[in-house]
C-alpha positions as CSV (number, residue, x, y, z in Angstrom):
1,X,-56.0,41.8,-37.8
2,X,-52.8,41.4,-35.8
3,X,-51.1,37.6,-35.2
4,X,-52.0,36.8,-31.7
5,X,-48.9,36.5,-29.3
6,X,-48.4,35.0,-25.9
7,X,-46.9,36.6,-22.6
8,X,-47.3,36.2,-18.5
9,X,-48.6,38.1,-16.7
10,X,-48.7,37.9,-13.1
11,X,-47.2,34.6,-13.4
12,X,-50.0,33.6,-15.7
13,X,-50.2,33.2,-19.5
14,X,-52.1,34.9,-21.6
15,X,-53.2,35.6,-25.3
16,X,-53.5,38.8,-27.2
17,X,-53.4,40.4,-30.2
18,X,-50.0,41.4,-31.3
19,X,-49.3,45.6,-31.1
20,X,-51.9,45.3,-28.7
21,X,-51.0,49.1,-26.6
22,X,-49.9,48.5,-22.6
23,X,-53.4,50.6,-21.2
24,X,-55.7,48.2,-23.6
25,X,-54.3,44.6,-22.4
26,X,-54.3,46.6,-19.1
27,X,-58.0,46.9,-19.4
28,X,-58.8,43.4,-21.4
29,X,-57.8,41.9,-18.5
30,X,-60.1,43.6,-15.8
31,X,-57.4,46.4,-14.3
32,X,-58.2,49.8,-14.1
33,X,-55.0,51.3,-15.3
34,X,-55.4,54.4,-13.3
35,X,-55.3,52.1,-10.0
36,X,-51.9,49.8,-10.9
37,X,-48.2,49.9,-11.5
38,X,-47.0,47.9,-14.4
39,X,-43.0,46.3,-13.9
40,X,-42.5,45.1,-17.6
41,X,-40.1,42.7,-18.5
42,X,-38.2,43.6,-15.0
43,X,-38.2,47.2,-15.2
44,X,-40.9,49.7,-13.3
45,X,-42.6,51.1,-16.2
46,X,-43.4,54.7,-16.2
47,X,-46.5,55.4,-16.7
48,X,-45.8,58.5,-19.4
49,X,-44.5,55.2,-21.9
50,X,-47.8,53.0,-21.1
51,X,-49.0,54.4,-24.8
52,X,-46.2,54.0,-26.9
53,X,-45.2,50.2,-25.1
54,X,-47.0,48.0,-27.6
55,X,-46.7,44.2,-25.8
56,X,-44.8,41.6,-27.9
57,X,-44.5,38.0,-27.4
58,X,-42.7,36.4,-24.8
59,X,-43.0,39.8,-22.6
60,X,-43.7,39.3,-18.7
61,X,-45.5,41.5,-17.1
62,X,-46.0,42.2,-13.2
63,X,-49.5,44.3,-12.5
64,X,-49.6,45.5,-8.8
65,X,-53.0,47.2,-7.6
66,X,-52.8,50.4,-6.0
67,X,-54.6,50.4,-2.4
68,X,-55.7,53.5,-0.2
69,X,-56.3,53.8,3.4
70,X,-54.5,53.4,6.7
């Protein structure tokens, strides 16, 4: 089993397991990752690197929802 680390996101901390990938915490934490945009550590992440970005400690993470309608 992997060390668990520690990271923010949306301004909160949280706990997961270490080489955890970016669409799994995505999901462990109740988002849909088909429905949100994901700035890591500052940058806009695109979502073609979601499943190679394995979350290490200390990372910050920003999770907007995407909303439809007019």
């Amino acid at each position: 089993m992997s060390n668990p680390i520690t990271l923010q996101v949306n301004g909160e901390t949280h706990n997961c397991s270490s080489q955890t990938p970016l669409p799994d915490l995505l999901q462990q934490l109740g988002f849909n990752p088909r429905l949100v945009a994901v700035e890591y550590n500052g940058e806009i992440l695109h979502r073609q690197l979601w499943e190679q970005t394995q979350v290490q400690s200390g990372d910050r993470l920003e999770v907007v929802t995407i909303v439809g309608g007019g």
